[in-house]
C-alpha positions as CSV (number, residue, x, y, z in Angstrom):
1,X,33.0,-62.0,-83.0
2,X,30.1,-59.6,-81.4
3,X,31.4,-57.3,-79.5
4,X,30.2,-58.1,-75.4
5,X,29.1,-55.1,-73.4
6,X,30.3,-55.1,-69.8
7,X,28.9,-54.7,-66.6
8,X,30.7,-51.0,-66.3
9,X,29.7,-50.2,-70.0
10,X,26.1,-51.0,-69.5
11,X,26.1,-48.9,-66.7
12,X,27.4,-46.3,-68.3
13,X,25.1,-46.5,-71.4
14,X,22.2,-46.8,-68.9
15,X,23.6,-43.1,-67.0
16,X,23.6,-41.8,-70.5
17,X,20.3,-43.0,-71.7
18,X,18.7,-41.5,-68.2
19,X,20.8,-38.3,-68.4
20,X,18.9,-37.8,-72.0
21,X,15.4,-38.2,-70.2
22,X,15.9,-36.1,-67.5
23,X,17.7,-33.1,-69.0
24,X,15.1,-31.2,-69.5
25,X,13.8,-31.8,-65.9
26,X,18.1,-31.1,-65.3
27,X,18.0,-27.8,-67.4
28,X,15.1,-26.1,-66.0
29,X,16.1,-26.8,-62.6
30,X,19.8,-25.6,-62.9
31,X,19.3,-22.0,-63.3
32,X,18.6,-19.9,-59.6
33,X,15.5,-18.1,-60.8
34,X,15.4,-14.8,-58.2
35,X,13.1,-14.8,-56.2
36,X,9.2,-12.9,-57.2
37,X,7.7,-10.3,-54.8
38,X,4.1,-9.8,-54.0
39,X,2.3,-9.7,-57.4
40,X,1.2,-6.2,-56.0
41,X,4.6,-5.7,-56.2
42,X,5.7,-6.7,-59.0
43,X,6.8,-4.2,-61.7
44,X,7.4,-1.4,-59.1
45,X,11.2,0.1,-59.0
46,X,12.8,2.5,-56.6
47,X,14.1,5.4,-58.3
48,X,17.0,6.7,-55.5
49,X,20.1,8.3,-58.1
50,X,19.7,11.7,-56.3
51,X,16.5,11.7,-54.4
52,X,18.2,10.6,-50.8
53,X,20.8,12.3,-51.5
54,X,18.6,15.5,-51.8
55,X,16.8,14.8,-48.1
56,X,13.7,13.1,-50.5
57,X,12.7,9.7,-49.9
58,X,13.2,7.6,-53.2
59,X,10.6,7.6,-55.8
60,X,8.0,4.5,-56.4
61,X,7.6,4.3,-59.8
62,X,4.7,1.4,-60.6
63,X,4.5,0.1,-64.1
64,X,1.2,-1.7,-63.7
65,X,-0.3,1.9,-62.8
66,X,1.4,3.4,-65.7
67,X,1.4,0.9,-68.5
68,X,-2.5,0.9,-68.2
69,X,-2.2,4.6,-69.6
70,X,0.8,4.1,-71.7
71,X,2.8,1.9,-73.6
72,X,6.4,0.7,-73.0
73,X,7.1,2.9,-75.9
74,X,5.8,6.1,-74.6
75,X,8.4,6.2,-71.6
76,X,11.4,4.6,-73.1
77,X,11.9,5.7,-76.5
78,X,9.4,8.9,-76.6
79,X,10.8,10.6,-73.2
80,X,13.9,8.9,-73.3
81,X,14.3,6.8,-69.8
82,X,16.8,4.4,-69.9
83,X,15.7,0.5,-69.7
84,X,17.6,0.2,-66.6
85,X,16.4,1.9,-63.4
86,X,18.6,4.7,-61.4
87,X,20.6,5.2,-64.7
88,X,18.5,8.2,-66.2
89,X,19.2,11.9,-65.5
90,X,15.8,12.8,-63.9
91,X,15.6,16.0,-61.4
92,X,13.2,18.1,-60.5
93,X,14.6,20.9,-62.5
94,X,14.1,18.6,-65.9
95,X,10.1,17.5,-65.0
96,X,9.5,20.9,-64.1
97,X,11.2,22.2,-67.6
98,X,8.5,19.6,-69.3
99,X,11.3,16.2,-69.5
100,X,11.0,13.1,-68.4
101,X,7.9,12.6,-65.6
102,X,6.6,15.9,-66.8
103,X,6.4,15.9,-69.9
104,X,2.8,17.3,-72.0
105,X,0.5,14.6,-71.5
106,X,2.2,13.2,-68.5
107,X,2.5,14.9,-65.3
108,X,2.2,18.1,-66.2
109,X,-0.2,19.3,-63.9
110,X,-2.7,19.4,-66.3
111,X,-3.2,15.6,-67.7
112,X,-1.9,14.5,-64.3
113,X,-0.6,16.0,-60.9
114,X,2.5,18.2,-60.9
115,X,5.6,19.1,-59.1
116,X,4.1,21.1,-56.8
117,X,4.9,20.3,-53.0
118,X,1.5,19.2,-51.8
119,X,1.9,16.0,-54.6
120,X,5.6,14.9,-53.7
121,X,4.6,12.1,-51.1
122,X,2.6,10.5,-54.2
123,X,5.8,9.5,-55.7
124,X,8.5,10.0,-53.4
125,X,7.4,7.5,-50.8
126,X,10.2,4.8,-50.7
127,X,7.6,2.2,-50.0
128,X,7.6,-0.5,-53.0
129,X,4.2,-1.7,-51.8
130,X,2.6,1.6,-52.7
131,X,-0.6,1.3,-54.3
132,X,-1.3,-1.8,-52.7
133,X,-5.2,-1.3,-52.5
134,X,-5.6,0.3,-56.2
135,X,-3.8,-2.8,-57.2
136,X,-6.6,-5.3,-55.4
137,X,-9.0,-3.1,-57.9
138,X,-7.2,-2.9,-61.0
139,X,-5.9,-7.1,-61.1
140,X,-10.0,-8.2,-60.2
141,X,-11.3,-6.5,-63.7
142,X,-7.8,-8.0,-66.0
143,X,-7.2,-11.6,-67.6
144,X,-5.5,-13.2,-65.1
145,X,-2.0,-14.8,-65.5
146,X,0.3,-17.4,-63.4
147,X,3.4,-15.3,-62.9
148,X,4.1,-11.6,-62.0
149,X,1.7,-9.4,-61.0
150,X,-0.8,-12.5,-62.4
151,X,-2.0,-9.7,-64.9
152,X,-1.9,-11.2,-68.7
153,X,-1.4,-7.5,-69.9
154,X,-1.1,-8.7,-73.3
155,X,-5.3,-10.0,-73.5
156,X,-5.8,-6.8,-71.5
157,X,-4.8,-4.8,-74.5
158,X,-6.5,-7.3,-76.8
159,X,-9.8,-7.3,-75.3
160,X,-9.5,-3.3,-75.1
161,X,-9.8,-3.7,-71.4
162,X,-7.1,-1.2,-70.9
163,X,-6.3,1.2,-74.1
164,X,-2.7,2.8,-73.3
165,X,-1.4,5.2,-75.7
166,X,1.5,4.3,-78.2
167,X,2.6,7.7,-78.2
168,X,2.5,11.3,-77.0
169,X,3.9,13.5,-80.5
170,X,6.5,10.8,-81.9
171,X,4.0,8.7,-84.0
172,X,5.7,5.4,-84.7
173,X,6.0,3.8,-88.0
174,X,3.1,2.3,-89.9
175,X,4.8,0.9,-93.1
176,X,6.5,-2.1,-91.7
177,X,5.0,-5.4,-91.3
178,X,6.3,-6.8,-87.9
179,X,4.4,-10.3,-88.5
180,X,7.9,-12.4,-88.0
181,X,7.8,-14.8,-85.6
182,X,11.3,-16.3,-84.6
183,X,12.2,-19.6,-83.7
184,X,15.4,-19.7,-81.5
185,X,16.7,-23.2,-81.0
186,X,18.0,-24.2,-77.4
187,X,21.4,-24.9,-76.4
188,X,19.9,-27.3,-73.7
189,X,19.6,-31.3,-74.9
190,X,15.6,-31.8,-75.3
191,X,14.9,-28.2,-74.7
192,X,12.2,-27.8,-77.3
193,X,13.1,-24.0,-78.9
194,X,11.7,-20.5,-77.9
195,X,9.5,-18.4,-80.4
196,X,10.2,-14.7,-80.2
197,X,6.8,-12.7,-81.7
198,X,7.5,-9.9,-82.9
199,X,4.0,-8.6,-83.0
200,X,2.8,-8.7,-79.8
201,X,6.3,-7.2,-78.5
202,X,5.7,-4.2,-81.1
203,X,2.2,-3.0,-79.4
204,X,4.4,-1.9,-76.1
205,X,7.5,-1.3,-77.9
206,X,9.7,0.2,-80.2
207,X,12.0,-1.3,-82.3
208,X,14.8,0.8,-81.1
209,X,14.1,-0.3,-77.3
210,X,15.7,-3.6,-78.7
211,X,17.7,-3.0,-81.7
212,X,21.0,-2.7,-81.8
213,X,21.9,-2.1,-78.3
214,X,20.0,-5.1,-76.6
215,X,19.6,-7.8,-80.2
216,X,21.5,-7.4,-83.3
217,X,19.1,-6.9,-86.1
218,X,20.4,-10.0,-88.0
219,X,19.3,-13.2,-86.8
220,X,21.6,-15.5,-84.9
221,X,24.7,-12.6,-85.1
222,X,23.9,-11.9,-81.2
223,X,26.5,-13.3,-79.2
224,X,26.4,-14.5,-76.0
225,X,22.2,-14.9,-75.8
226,X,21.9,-17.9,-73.4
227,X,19.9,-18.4,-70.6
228,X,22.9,-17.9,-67.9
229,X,22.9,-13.8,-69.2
230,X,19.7,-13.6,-69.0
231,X,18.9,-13.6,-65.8
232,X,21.8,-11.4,-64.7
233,X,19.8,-9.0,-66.4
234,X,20.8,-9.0,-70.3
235,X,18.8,-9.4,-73.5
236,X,15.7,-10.5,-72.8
237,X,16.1,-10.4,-68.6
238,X,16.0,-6.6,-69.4
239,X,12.3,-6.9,-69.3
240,X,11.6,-10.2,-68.1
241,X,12.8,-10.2,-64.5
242,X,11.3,-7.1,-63.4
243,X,8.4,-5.9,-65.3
244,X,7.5,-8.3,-68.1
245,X,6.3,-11.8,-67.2
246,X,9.1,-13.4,-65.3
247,X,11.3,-16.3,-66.2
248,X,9.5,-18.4,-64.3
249,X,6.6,-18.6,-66.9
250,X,8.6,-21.1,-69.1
251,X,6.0,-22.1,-71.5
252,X,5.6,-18.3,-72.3
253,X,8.4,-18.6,-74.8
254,X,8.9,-22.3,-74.6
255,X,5.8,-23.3,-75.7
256,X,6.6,-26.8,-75.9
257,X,8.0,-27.2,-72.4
258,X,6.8,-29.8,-70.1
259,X,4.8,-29.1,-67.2
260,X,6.9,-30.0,-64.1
């Protein structure tokens, strides 16, 4: 004899069938994206380990005025600042003895402004919004972009509009391919999967800004990479919360995402 479906059962396969259509819709929705500053803003940290405590206001350090000039690479693997802000050893005593900020090539007083006292205002500010009217300047003559500081920094460098340097003395390695373009499957019912390419990450980075401490080099042996740890700041929220195009920019890495 067929087997009869019930009022309660269809009911439930009909919850099921519309839970399947809207989980995408459910899944994008469900994480608390933070909240995005001023696209002027965007990008620019406050550098305060010692400087209040040291009768200085903080530092404003802006990365779409420095990654114009410089690569990601440049600052965090060449001169050795850590990815997270307020966690690297910078004094005055270490710029002036050529580290960090003052490094040859940086600001040295030569290539750039120095440590000398009528420049210290110029960094230590404590106002995030510095550079507000150099930033009206710099966005009108980029590709534009949705999210962020609405700067596609990646056609910048494309197109040649902006030419940052990959390097001060470390050159970087030129006999590896990095042409590997990943495919990361989503936990997330009809989530279509993420692509991670490796060669547009590789013109700002170093391979050591993500391997081992951030990715395991093997594929798939990272534990823990979901979306949830992500935006507390972990794998790939390192960069893209802050400085690299926000989460919000779905389609960036989920390229088969639907529109809301």
């Amino acid at each position: 004899m067929p087997y009869k479906t019930g009022p309660v059962m269809k009911k439930t396969l009909l919850l099921g069938c519309l839970l399947l259509v809207l989980a995408p819709v459910v899944s994008y929705g469900f994480f608390n994206l933070p909240p995005l500053p001023p696209p002027e803003e965007y990008g620019n940290l406050l550098i305060n380990r010692t400087s209040e405590k040291n009768g200085m206001k903080p530092v404003t350090f802006s990365h779409w005025i420095h990654r114009q000039e410089h690569t990601c690479r440049v600052c965090h693997f060449e001169l050795e600042f850590n990815m997270k802000v307020n966690t690297t050893e910078i004094t005055e005593k270490t710029n002036k003895a050529g580290l960090h900020c003052g490094a040859p090539g940086c600001h040295d007083g030569k290539t750039v402004f120095g440590h000398e006292k009528p420049h210290c205002e110029k960094c230590h500010n404590g106002n995030r919004a510095s550079g507000k009217e150099k930033f009206a300047e710099v966005s009108a003559r980029l590709p534009r972009a949705g999210f962020g500081n609405k700067i596609d920094w990646a056609k910048a460098r494309n197109k040649r509009l902006i030419i940052p340097a990959h390097y001060l003395t470390l050159k970087p390695a030129r006999d590896v391919k990095f042409t590997n373009k990943l495919m990361l499957e989503a936990e997330w019912p009809n989530v279509p999967p993420a692509y991670f390419p490796h060669k547009s990450h590789i013109q700002w980075l170093d391979c050591n800004n993500c391997h081992p401490d951030i990715f395991n080099i093997k594929k798939k042996t990272t534990k823990h990479f979901e979306m949830a740890r992500i935006l507390k700041g972990e794998f790939c929220g390192v960069c893209h919360l802050s400085v690299a195009f926000p989460m919000d920019d779905c389609k960036a890495c989920h390229p088969g995402i639907k529109s809301k």
